[in-house]
N, C-alpha and C positions, 0 to 999 in steps of 0.2 A: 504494500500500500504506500502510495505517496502523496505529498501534496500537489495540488492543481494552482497552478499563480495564474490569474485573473491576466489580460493583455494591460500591458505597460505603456501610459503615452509617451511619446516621447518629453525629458525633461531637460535641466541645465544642471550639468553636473556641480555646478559651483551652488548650486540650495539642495543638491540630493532629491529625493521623492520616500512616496509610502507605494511597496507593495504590498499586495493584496491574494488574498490566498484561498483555496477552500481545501479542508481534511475535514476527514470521519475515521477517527478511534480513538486513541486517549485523548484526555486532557493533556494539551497541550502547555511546557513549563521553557522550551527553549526554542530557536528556530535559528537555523542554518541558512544564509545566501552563498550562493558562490556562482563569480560572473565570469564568463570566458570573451575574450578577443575576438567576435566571428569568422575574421579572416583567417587567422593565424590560430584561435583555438588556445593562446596563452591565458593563463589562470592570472584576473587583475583583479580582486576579490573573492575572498574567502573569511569572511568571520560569522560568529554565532553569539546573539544574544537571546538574553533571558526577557522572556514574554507569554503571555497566556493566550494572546488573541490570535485574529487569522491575515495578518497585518505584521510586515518587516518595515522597521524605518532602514533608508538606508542613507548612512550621512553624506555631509556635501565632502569630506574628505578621503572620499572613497578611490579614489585613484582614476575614476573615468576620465574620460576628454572628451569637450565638445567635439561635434561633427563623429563621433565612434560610433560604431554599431556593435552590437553587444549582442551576447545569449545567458539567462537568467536561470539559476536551478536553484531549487528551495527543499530543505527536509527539514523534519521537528524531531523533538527530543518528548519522551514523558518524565514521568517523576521516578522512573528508575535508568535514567539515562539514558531509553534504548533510542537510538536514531532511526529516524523511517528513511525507505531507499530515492537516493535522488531520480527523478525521471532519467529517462534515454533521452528528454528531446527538451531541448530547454525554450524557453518564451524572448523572443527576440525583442531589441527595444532600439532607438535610437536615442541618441543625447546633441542637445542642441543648444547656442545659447539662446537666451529671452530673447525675443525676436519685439523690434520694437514696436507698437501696436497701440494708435492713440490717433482721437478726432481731433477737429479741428476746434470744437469750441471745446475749452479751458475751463474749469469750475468758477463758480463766481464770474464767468462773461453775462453781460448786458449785450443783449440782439435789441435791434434798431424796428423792425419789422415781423409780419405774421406769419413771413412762410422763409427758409433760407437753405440753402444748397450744403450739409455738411459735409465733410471732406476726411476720408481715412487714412493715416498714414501707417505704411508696414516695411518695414526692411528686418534682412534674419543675416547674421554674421556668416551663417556656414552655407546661403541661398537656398534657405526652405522655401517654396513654395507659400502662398497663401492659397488655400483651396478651396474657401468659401466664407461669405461673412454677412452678420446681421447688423443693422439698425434696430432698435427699440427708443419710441420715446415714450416717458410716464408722466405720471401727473405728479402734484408732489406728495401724494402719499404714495406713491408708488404703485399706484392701478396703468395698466397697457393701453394708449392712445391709437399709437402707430405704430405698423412695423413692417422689415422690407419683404421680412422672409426670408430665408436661404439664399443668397445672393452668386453661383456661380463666376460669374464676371468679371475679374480680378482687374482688368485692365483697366478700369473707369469704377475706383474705388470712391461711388459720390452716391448720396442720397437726401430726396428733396424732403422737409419735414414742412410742413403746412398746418395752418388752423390755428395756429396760437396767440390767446388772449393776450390782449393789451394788461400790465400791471400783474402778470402770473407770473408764477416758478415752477418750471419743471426739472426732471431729470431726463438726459440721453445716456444708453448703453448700447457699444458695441462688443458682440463676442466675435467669434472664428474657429476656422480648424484649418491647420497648416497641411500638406499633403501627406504628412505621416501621421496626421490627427492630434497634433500640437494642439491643447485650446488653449486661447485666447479669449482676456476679457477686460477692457477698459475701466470696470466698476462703473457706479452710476456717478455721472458728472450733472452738479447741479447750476441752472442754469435763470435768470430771469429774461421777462420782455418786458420792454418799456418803448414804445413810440407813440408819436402822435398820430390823433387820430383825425384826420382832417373831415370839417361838417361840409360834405356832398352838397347835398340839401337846409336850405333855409328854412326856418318854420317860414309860417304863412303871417305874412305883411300885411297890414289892414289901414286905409288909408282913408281920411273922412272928404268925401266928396260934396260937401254942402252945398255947391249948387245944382247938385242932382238929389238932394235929401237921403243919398245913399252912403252905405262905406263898401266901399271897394278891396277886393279879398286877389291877395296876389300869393303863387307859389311857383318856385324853380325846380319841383318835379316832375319831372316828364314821364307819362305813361308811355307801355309798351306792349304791345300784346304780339305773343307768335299765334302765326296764323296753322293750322296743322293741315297735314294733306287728308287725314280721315280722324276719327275720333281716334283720341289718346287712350289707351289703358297704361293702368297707372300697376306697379309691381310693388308689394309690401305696405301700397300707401306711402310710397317714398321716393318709387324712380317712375320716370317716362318711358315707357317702351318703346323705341322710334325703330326698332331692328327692323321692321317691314311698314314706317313711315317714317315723316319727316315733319320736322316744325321750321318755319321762314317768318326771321324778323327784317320787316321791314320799314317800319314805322317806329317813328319815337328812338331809333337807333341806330348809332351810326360804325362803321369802324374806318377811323377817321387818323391821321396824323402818327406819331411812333406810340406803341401800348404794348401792353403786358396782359396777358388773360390767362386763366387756368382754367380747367376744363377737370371736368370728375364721369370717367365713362364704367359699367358694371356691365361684363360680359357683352363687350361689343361683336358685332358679326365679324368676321374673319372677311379679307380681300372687299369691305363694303367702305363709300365714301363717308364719312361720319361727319364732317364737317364742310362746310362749301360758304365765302362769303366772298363779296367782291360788293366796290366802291366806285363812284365818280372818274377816281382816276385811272378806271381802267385794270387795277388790281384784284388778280383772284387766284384764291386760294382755295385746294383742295387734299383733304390732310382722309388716309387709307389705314386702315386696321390690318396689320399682318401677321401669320403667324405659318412656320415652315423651319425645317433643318435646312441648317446652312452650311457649307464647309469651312467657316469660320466660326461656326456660334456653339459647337460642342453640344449638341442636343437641339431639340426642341423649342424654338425660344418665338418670341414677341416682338415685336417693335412696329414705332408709326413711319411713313411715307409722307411728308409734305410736297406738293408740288404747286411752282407760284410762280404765276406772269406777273412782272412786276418793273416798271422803268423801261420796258419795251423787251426786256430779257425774260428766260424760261430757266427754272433750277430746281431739283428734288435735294430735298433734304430727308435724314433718318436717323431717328433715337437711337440711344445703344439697345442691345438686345436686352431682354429681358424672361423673366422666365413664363410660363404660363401659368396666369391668375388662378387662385383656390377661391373658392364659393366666399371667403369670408374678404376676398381682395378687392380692389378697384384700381382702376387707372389713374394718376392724376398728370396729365397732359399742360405743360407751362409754352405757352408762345409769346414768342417778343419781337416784335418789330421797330429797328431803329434804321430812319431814314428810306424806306420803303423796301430793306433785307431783313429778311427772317431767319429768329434762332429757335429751336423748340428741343424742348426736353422731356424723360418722363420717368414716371418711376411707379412701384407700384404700393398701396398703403391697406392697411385694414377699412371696413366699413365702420 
């Protein structure tokens, strides 16, 4: 009979780790590690301490080196010294160092605004791999807002966070797994919002017109109303279903001059136009839902198609990939146009 050691993530030999173990026969009073070389099979640990659980600490002066690859055997002792048989086949591990792993907002930052692009930074001394990585933002007790999901994508380590109150404090955390299953986790960084809120609308202006015996009622909001190609159903009592219609504002709205708009899409149709506006000056824009393996995009993935006349020129543009939405996800689609060129981004967020 021997013990079975639980897989090892990879760690930094300069803080050591806890393995982990399962036995069944005696109570357990001492336990044995002994770590070989994998290449070479050289014995660079070998000692036994006194313990009752199913759990080796093994210290940071253990003789590993970052970037090593190792093979790990484990036996116990009982209370009459008898040692149980090491395995034939030992649990391999790698040792690496702390890989560095940290957003872009800092504890105690003041954001200016509702919605902002944060930014992951990763580098690994020995070139581990980042394999995959979450965004989380919380409230400040700590209940789940947002979040990116499993993020594949290493290349464009960026996620859009949105919705946040003017005068709140949250927290953002990012985790990870390195390609040998390193995790990583930034802890929770606490954060506030503070900007102004600029008044759109006026209340309503009342102006005494004596020599009409009236007063006179002024307002600077403008109605809007989309016009729909057939009656809208509505899903949850929350979304518009336009998958097989369409709604056209054209009154009371304009898109006009350089702007910013966000968009929030849930289960849009695959290869359909989702968005279509065009202006006075000849500008139109037509933004496509895609989703298909790519020989660049490692699976299965997502992304938008914009395509836009604009200045007398014609140009597609396209998000990074992204993965395909779970029932509890949504789109949130950012376009910006400065100077009559467009940038657009997206990412994907909880409902």
């Amino acid at each position: 009979m021997y013990a079975t050691i639980h897989p090892i993530e990879p760690f930094d030999s300069s803080t050591g780790t806890t393995i982990h173990f399962s036995w069944q026969g005696n109570q357990i009073y001492k336990a044995r590690c002994l770590i070989k070389d994998n290449a070479s099979g050289t014995t660079v640990f070998d000692k036994t301490i006194s313990t009752m659980k199913q759990s080796y600490t093994l210290p940071a002066d253990s003789g590993l080196k970052n970037g090593g690859y190792y093979v790990a055997y484990l036996s116990v002792f009982d209370i009459d010294d008898k040692e149980s048989t090491l395995p034939s086949i030992g649990t391999p591990f790698y040792c690496y160092e702390t890989p560095e792993f940290k957003l872009s907002v800092n504890p105690g930052d003041v954001l200016k605004s509702s919605a902002f692009q944060t930014e992951l930074v990763y580098s690994q001394k020995q070139k581990e791999p980042l394999n995959s990585f979450c965004i989380t933002l919380y409230t400040y007790q700590k209940t789940e807002l947002q979040m990116s999901g499993d993020l594949y994508d290493t290349s464009e380590l960026t996620y859009l966070i949105s919705g946040l109150e003017n005068a709140k404090q949250y927290y953002i955390r990012a985790t990870g797994k390195t390609l040998h299953n390193m995790s990583l986790d930034t802890g929770y960084i606490l954060f506030t919002v503070s900007y102004t809120q600029a008044q759109i609308f006026n209340p309503l202006e009342l102006n005494n017109r004596a020599e009409h015996g009236a007063i006179e009622i002024k307002s600077n909001i403008i109605s809007t109303i989309g016009i729909p190609e057939k009656d809208v159903i509505y899903l949850e009592n929350e979304y518009a279903d336009l998958r097989e219609n369409s709604v056209t504002y054209d009154i009371g709205f304009e898109v006009k001059g350089d702007f910013t708009k966000a968009f929030r899409f849930h289960r849009p149709v695959c290869n359909a136009k989702i968005i279509h506006f065009t202006n006075k000056d000849q500008c139109h824009v037509n933004i496509y839902y895609r989703e298909g393996i790519y020989s660049d995009s490692g699976g299965e993935k997502a992304f938008f198609e914009l395509e836009a006349v604009s200045s007398g020129s014609k140009y597609i543009l396209f998000t990074k990939y992204l993965p395909i939405p779970k029932d509890i996800q949504q789109f949130v689609l950012c376009i910006n146009r400065t100077s009559s060129y467009y940038e657009m981004k997206a990412d994907l967020v909880n409902k």
